[in-house]
Steps between C-alpha positions, in 0.01 A plus 500: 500500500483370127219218636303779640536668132385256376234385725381881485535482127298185431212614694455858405744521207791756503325761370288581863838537662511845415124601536522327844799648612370805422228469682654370792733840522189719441310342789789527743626884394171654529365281795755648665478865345133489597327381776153520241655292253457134586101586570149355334471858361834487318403159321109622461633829309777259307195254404330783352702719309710231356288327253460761200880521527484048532334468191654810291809337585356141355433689206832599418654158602426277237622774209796491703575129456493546138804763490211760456380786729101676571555870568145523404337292771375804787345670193379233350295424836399900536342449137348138587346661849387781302329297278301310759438891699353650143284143467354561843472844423268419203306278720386718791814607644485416848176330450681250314373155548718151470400477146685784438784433699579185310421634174774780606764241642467279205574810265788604693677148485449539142637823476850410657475144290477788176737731676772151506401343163607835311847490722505107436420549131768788470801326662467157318453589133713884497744317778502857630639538891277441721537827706478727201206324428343494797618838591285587198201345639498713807583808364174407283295379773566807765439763166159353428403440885593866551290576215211305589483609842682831426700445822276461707359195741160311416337420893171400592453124497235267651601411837489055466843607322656629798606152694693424195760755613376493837322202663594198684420110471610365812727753606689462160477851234355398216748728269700229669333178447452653133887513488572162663273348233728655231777483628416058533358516138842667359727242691283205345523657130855599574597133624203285382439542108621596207452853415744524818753263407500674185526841664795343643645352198463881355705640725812317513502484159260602276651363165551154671152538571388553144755189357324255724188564377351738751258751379637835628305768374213341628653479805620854568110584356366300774756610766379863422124469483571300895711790596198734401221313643705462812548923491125479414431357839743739741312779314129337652646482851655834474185640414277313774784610735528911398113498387639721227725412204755749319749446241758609760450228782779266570748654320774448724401109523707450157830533691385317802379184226868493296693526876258204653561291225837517500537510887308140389758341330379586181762520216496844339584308152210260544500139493545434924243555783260430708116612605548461887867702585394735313114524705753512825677776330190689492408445877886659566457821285177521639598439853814742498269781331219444863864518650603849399184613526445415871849676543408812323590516184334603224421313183737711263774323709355130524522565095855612521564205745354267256703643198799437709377137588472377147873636418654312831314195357645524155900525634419226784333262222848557329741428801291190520507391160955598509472266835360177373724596210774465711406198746447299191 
């Protein structure tokens, strides 16, 4: 049995044994709750709704691994798709052409880059928490979308943008190839180079990380501008998906990104975790959310459910960590 560990371990590291094993029980409950659930159109649906929530959640990774937290990062994308949705606006509206479009997208990364270097800038030189800080930053982002837009939605976009949230290459979403591709460029900066080493270094210890010569306010800078431009991008897809943006979308999708990551492996206190348990996290939520749905129940409850989830994961993260405690 310990070979097998091990074996499992040193090809998908001990981190997916949790992700997979959840999985693996959310398959096999609701395959047999629902005759509908191990279908095409269970997996289509799941391929389509969960990239916003795939790369909101990459957005708040990486400020966890430095001890930190993003409360901001679903208004921070409202504000970045607004931007691009008031630059198409000025443009022709719906006769937008790709010009436009790229002009809009390009001002939108740099928005959430803006909205994350003010956080970044905050938390390294005041060394003020994280959450108050970025707790701040939404509060401040969902007062001035709300007066911009004075509550209201901002629709009418050329229709080339639609297969972003809705089109196909080969049978694949594109939200979703758009996802995959950030999901593989966080795992090489995360694991590959030295912003994510650093990120790393942060988190387990962040005045060890200063002593040996490690830069970290230009780290946590950088880690917040990513988080941004990453929130930047769930806030284009979320717009080509809806075909409207308001401050209000996706505001549930900030619990959903904390529980995924931690469901991931992800240590709440920073320093420990991985890109790809917590992208099979993500499938799991978003699989057990098609679940309830196809047996009737409502989305107030798959919230509740969720709420519940991240609280079992917190006490069974600690009877592991009193187990190998005691083995050793």
């Amino acid at each position: 049995m310990n070979a097998l560990a091990a074996r499992f371990n040193a090809i998908f590291g001990a981190d997916m044994a949790g992700p997979l094993a959840a999985l693996a029980a959310v398959l096999v409950v609701f395959g047999f709750a629902s005759p509908h659930f191990l279908t095409g159109a269970t997996f289509g649906s799941v391929a389509f709704q969960l990239p916003e929530l795939g790369v909101l959640t990459l957005a708040m990774l990486m400020p966890i691994l430095t001890g930190g937290l993003n409360l901001a990062i679903t208004f921070t994308a409202n504000i970045a798709g607004l931007t691009l949705a008031w630059t198409l606006q000025a443009n022709g509206g719906i006769d937008a052409g790709p010009g436009a479009f790229l002009l809009g997208s390009v001002l939108a990364l740099a928005v959430g880059a803006a909205s994350g270097l003010v956080m970044g800038l905050v938390i390294a030189f005041t060394r003020a928490h994280p959450i108050l800080v970025s707790l701040s930053m939404m509060i401040f982002l969902r007062g001035l979308g709300e007066f911009l837009t004075r509550g209201g939605d901002i629709s009418g976009f050329p229709s080339f943008i639609a297969p972003i949230g809705h089109g196909s290459i080969l049978g694949i979403p594109v939200p979703l190839l758009i996802l995959i591709a950030c999901v593989i460029a966080s795992h090489i900066l995360l694991s590959r180079s030295k912003l994510g080493f650093s990120t790393y270094m942060i988190g387990s210890n962040i005045e060890s990380a200063r002593y040996s010569g490690i830069n970290t306010r230009k780290i946590l800078v950088l880690v917040y501008m990513l988080s941004g431009v990453m929130a930047a991008v769930a806030g284009i897809i979320m717009l080509a998906r809806f075909n409207s943006v308001r401050v209000g979308h996706g505001e549930s999708y900030l619990l959903i990104t904390v529980l995924a990551c931690f469901l991931g492996g992800i240590n709440p206190f920073g320093g420990f975790g991985r890109v790809l348990p917590v992208f099979v996290a993500l499938i799991v939520l978003q699989l057990l959310s098609s679940g309830l749905n196809l047996l009737g129940a409502n989305q107030h409850l798959t919230t509740a459910v969720w709420g519940i989830l991240l609280i079992v994961v917190m006490v069974l993260r600690w009877f592991s960590a009193k187990f190998i405690r005691i083995m050793k």
